[in-house]
N, C-alpha and C positions, 0 to 999 in steps of 0.2 A: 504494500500500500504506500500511495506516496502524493503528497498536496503540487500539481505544477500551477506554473503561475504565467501568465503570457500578459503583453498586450497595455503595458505599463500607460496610466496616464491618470493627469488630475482634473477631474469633473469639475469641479464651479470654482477651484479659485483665481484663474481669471475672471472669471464674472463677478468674485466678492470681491475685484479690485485689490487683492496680496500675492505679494512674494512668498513663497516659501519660506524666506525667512520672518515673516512678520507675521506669518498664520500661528494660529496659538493651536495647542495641539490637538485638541478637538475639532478642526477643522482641516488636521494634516488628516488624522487618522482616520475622516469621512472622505477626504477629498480622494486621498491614493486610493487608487482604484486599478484593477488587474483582471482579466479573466481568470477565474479559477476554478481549478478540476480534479477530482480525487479519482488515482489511477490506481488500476489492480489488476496483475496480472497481463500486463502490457494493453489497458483498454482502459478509455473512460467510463466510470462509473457513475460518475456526478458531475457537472459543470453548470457553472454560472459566469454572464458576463457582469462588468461592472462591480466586481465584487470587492469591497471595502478591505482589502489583505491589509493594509498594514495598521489598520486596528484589529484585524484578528491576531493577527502578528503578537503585534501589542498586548493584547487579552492573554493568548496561549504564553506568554513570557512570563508572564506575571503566574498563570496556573501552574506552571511548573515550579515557580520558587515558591509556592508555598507550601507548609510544612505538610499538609496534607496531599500531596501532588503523589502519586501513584492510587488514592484511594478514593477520592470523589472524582466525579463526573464531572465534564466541562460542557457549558453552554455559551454560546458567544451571544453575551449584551449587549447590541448594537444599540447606537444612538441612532441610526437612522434604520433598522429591520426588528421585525418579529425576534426576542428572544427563541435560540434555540435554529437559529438560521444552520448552524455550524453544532453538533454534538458527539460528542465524548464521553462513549459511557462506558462499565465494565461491566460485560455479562461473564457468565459459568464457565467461559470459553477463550477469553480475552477481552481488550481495548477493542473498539469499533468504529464506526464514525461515519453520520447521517446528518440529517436535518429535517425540517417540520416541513416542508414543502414535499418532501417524500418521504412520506411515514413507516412505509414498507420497504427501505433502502436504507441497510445497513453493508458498512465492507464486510470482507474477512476477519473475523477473532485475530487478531495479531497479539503479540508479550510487549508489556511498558517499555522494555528498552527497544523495540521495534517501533513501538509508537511515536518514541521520545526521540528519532533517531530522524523520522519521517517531519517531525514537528521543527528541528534542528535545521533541517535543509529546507524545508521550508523557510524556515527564520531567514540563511542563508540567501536564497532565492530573491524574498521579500528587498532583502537592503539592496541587494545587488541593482535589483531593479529602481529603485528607490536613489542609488547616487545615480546611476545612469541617466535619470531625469534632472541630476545637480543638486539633491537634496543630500544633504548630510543623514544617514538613516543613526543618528545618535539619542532620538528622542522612543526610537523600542527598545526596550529594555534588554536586557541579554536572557536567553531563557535558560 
């Protein structure tokens, strides 16, 4: 299982009239925007365009440093989508990962350090795309 990310760009902050560097971070974390698609098994499973990555980013960095981070389940609280766009849960079997717009779409049981591994390069991914548009990606945390 593995998060790719395509298609980098920033939705409205031209139009809210800021730089990147004056956008305050709730406005970075709505604006970066990626297509994003959860792969398994060399195929798409899930994708969405316009998808807010580097406030998920953002979220899933933060879920791993806390001290409960291998034992709760992660839901992504967007400021601008349905909690639960993005979920992380553990069943009987492993880590998973769906979201409420397809309720019957979960990946493969994968083990937390294959989760955490998949969540990592994603991170990765995320920044990458993220200076390549001249933003400093120093405002996601490290996960």
């Amino acid at each position: 299982m593995r998060f790719v990310c395509r298609n980098f760009g920033l939705s409205d902050l031209p139009r809210r009239g800021l730089t990147p560097q004056e956008a305050p971070l709730e406005v970075l974390l709505l604006d970066i925007e990626a297509e994003l698609s959860v792969w398994e098994q060399g195929r798409v499973v899930w994708s969405e365009e316009a998808f807010p990555v580097a406030e998920l980013a953002y979220h899933l960095a933060l879920w791993l440093q806390r001290p409960a981070a291998g034992y709760e389940n992660f839901e992504l609280e967007s400021m601008q989508a349905e909690e639960g766009l993005i979920r992380i849960v553990n069943s009987d079997d492993g880590w998973q990962v769906g979201s409420i717009y397809t309720p019957d779409f979960w990946t493969s049981p994968v083990t937390w350090d294959v989760l955490v591994a998949a969540i990592k390069q994603f991170d990765r991914s995320v920044r990458e795309g993220i200076a390549a548009m001249g933003i400093e990606p120093t405002f996601i945390p490290e996960p």
